[in-house]
C-alpha positions as CSV (number, residue, x, y, z in Angstrom):
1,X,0.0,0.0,0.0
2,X,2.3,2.4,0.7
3,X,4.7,1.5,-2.1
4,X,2.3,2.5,-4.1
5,X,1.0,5.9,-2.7
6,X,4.4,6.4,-2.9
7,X,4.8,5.6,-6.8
8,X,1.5,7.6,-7.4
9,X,3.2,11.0,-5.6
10,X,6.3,10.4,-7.7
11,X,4.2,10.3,-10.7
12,X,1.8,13.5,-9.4
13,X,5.0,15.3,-9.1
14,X,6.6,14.5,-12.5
15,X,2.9,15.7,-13.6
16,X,3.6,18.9,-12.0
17,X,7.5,19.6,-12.9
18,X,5.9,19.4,-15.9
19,X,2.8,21.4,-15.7
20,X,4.8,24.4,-14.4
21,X,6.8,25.2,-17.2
22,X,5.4,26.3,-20.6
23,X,5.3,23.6,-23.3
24,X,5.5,20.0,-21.9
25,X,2.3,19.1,-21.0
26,X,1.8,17.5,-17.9
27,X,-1.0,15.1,-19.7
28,X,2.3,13.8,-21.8
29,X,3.9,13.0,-18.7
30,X,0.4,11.2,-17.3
31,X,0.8,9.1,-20.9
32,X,4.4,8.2,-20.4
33,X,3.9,6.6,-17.0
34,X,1.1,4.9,-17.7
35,X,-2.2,7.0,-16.2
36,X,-3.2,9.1,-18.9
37,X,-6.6,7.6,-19.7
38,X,-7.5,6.7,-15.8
39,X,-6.8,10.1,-15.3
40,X,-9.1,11.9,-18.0
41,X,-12.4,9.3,-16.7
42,X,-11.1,10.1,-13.1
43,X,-11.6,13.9,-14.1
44,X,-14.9,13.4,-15.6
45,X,-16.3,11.2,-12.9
46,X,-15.2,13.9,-10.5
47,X,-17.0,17.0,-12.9
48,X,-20.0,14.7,-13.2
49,X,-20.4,14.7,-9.5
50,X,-20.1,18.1,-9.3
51,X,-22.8,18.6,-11.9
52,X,-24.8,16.4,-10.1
53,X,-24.4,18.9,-7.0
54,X,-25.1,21.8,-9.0
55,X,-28.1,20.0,-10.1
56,X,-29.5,20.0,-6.0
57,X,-28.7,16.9,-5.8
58,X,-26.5,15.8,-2.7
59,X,-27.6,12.4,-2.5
60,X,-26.4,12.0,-6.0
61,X,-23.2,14.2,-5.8
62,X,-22.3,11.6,-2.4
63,X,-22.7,8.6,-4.0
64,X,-20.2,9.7,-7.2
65,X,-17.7,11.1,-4.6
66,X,-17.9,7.7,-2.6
67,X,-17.4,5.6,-6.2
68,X,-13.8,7.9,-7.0
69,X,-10.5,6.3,-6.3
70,X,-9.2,8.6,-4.0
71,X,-5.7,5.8,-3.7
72,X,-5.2,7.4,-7.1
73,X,-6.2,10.9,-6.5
74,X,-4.7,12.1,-3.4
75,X,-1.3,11.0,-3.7
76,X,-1.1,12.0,-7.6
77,X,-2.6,15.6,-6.3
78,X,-0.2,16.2,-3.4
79,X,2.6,15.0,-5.8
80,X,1.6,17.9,-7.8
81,X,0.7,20.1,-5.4
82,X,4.7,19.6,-4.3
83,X,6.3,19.9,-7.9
84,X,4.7,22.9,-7.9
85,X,5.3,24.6,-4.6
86,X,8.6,23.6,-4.5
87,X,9.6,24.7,-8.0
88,X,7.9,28.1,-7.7
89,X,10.8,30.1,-6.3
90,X,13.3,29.0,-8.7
91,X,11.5,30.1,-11.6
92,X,10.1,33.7,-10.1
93,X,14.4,34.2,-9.2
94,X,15.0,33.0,-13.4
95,X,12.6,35.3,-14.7
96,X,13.1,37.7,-12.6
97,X,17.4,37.4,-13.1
98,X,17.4,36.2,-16.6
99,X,14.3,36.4,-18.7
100,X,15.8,36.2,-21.9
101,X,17.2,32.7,-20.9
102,X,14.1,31.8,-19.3
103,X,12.4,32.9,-22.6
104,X,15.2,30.7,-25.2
105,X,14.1,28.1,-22.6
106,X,9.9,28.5,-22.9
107,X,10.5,29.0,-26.5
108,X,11.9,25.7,-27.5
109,X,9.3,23.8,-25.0
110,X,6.3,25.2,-27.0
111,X,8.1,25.1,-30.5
112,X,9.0,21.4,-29.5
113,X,5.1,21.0,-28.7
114,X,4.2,22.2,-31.8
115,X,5.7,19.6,-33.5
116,X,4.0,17.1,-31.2
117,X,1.2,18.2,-31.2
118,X,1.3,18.6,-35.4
119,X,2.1,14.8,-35.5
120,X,-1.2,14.2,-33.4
121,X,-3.4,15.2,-36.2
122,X,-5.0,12.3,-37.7
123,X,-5.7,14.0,-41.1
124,X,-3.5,17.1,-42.5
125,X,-5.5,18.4,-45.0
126,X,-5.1,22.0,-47.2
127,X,-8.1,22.8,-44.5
128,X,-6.0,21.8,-41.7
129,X,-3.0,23.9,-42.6
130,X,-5.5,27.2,-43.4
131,X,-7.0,26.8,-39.7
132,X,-3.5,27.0,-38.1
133,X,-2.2,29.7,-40.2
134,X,-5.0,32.0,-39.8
135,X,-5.3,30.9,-36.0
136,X,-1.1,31.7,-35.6
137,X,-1.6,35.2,-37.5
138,X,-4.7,36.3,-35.5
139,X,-2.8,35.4,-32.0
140,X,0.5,36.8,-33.3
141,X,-1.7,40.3,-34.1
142,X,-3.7,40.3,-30.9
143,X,-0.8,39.8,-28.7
144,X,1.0,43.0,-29.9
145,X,-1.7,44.3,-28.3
146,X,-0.9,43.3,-25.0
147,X,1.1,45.3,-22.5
148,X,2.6,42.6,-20.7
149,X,2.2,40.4,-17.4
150,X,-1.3,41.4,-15.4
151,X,0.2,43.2,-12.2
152,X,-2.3,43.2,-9.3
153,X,-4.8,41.1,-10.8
154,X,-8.5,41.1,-9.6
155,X,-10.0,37.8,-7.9
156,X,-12.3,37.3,-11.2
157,X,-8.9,36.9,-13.4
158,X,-7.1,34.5,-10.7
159,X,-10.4,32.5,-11.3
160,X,-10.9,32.4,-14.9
161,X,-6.6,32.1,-14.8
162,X,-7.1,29.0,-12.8
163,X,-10.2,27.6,-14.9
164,X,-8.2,28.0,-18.3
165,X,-4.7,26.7,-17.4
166,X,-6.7,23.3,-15.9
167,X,-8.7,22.8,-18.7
168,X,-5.7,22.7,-20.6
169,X,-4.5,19.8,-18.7
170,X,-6.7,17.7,-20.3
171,X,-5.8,18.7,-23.7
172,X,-3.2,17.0,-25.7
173,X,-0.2,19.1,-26.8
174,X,-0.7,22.2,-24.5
175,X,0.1,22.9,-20.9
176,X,-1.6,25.0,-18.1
177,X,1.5,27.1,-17.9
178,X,1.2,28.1,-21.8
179,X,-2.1,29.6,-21.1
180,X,-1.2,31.5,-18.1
181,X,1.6,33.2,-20.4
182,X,-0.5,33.5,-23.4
183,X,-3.2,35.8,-20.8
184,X,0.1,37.2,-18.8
185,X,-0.9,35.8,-15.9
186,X,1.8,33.2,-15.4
187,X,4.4,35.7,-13.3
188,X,1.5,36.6,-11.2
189,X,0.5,32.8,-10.6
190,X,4.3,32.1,-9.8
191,X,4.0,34.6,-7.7
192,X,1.5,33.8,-6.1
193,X,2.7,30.1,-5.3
194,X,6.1,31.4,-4.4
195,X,4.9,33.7,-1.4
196,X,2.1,31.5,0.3
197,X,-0.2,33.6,-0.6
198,X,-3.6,31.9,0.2
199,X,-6.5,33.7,-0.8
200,X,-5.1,34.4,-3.8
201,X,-4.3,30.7,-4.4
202,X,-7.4,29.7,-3.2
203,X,-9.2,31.9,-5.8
204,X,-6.8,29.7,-8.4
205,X,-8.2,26.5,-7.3
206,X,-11.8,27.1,-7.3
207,X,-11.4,28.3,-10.8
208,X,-9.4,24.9,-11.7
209,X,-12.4,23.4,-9.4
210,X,-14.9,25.1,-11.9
211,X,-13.5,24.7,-15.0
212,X,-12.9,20.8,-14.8
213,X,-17.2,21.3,-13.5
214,X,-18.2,23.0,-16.7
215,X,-15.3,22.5,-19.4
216,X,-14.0,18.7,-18.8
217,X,-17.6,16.9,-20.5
218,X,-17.6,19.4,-23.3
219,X,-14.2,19.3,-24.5
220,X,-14.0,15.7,-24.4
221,X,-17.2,15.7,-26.6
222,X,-15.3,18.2,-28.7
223,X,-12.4,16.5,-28.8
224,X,-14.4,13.4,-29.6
225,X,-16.3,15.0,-33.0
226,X,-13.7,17.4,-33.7
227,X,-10.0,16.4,-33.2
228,X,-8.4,17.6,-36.1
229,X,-9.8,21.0,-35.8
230,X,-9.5,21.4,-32.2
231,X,-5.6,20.7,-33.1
232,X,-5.6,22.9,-35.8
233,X,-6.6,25.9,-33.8
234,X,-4.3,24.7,-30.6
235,X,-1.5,24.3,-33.1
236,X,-1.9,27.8,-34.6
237,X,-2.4,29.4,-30.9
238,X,0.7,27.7,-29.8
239,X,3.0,29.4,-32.7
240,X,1.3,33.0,-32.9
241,X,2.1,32.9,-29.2
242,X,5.6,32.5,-29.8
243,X,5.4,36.1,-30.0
244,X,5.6,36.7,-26.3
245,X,8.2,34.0,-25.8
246,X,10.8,35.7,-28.0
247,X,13.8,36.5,-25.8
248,X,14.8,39.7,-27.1
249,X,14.7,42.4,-25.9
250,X,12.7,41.6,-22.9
251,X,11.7,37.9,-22.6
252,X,9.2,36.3,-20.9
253,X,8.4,39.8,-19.6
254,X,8.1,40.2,-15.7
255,X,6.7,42.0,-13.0
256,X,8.9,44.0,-10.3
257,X,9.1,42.6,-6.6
258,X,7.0,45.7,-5.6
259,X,4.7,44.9,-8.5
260,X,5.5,48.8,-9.1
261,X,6.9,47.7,-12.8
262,X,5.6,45.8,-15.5
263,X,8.1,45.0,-18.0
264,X,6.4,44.4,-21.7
265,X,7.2,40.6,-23.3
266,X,5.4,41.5,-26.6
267,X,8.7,43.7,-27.8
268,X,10.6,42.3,-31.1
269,X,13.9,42.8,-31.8
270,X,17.6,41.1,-32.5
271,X,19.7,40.2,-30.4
272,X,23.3,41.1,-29.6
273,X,26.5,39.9,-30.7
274,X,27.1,38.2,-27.4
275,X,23.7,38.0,-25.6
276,X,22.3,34.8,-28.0
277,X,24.0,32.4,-27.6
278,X,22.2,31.1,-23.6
279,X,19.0,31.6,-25.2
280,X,19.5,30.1,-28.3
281,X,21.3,26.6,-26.2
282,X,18.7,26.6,-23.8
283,X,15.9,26.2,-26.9
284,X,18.2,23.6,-28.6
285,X,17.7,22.0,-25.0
286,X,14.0,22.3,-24.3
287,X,13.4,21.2,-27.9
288,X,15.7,17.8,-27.5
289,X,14.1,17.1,-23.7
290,X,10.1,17.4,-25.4
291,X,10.8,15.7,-28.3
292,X,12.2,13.0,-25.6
293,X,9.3,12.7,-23.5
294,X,6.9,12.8,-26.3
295,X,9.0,9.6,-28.4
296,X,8.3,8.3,-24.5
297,X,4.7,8.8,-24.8
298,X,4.4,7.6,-27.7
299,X,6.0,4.2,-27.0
300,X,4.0,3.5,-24.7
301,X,0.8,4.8,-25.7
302,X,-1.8,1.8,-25.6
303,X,-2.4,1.4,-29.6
């Protein structure tokens, strides 16, 4: 018994090593050891109870929550509860002491997945390929538009922060963290981890709470009658978001300690003779480590 809580936290916090950096998904890590698809009907078990509460039905909601395997659950959870705590600090100190290298390092995670996630499309048709272009050039636009990381965020966006990054969990080819950057809330999410603060991280989970309650049964059905699509449009997302993962000249962007400073990860530009080459190796890296993990998955993907 306890050999195997124990394997289940190791495996929860390889899920969340993964989950807190942009580009591996922790779902990929799930495949590789061998709990992807336990995982995704544990998840909808768990929403369908909640549904069944929202509903006014306690009786119901009981009976679904006694029928969960809480063996797997709670040990995978706290496992990723600890990745995540415990990894906080050292990224806020990166990307507060070297965004650019922190940026070379998100950039070749999320190229990386765009490959991945490009060889998960069943069918690549001329349709295909026009979905993730105009997807990619729509992103790349609306993000120039964005001023950078959200500073002193309201309760509202920790919540909706918390119920987007989740539902991206359960989504092939795209990871929580991704999302945070993508809506600039990822430095204030580290944050927020980093320095215990409570109600704040509370607000986080009750938006991961709600979106696996309302999002989990619809974009399985989605993914179910729509893969290719559903691909398409991640696929496109993923690479007109590159845009705010280009190192130069600002990174990632971040926020100050005092949160008096927002520093803009939208800019463009080259870099300089000798400040390339970190950012550059760190991408060669991140690309080499996902393509790892997902040749992993793949081998021992049930067929």
């Amino acid at each position: 018994m306890i050999q195997k809580i124990g394997a289940q936290f190791a495996r929860g916090f390889l899920m969340g090593a993964a989950d807190v950096v942009p580009g591996v998904s922790g779902g990929t890590i799930a495949l590789v050891v061998g709990i992807y698809h336990t995982l995704i009907d544990t998840i909808r078990e768990g929403a369908r109870a909640l549904g069944t509460l929202l509903r006014g039905d306690p009786r119901g909601f009981w009976s679904r929550v006694k029928a969960l395997d809480f063996l797997f659950l709670l040990p995978l959870g706290a496992g990723i509860l600890a990745a995540v705590v415990s990894l906080a600090s050292v990224i806020e100190t990166q990307l507060h002491d070297n965004p650019e290298n922190m940026a070379g390092l998100f950039f070749g995670l999320v190229a990386a997945s765009v490959v991945v996630a490009l060889g998960l499309i069943i069918d690549r048709t001329a349709q295909t390929w026009v979905v993730i272009a105009v997807a990619a050039v729509v992103v790349f636009f609306l993000l120039g538009f964005q001023s950078g990381p959200i500073a002193d965020p309201s309760p509202f966006v920790f919540l909706g922060a918390g119920a987007l990054a989740i539902c991206a969990m359960i989504l092939p080819g795209i990871s929580g963290s991704f999302i945070l950057l993508m809506i600039g809330m990822y430095a204030a999410v580290i944050q927020t981890i980093d320095e215990r603060n409570f109600g704040d991280a509370a607000l986080i989970g009750l938006g991961c709470i709600i979106g696996l309650a309302l999002f989990s049964t619809v974009l399985g059905w989605v993914m179910e009658r729509a893969f290719d699509t559903v691909m398409a449009v991640l696929i496109g997302l993923m690479v007109g978001s590159l845009r705010v993962l280009w190192p130069w000249p600002n990174g990632v962007g971040v926020i100050s300690e005092d949160q008096s400073e927002v520093i803009d990860g939208t800019g463009l530009d080259w870099p300089g003779t000798d400040e390339w080459f970190q950012p550059v190796g760190l991408a060669v890296l991140a690309v080499v480590v996902v393509l790892g993990v997902a040749e992993l998955g793949r081998r021992y993907s049930p067929s």
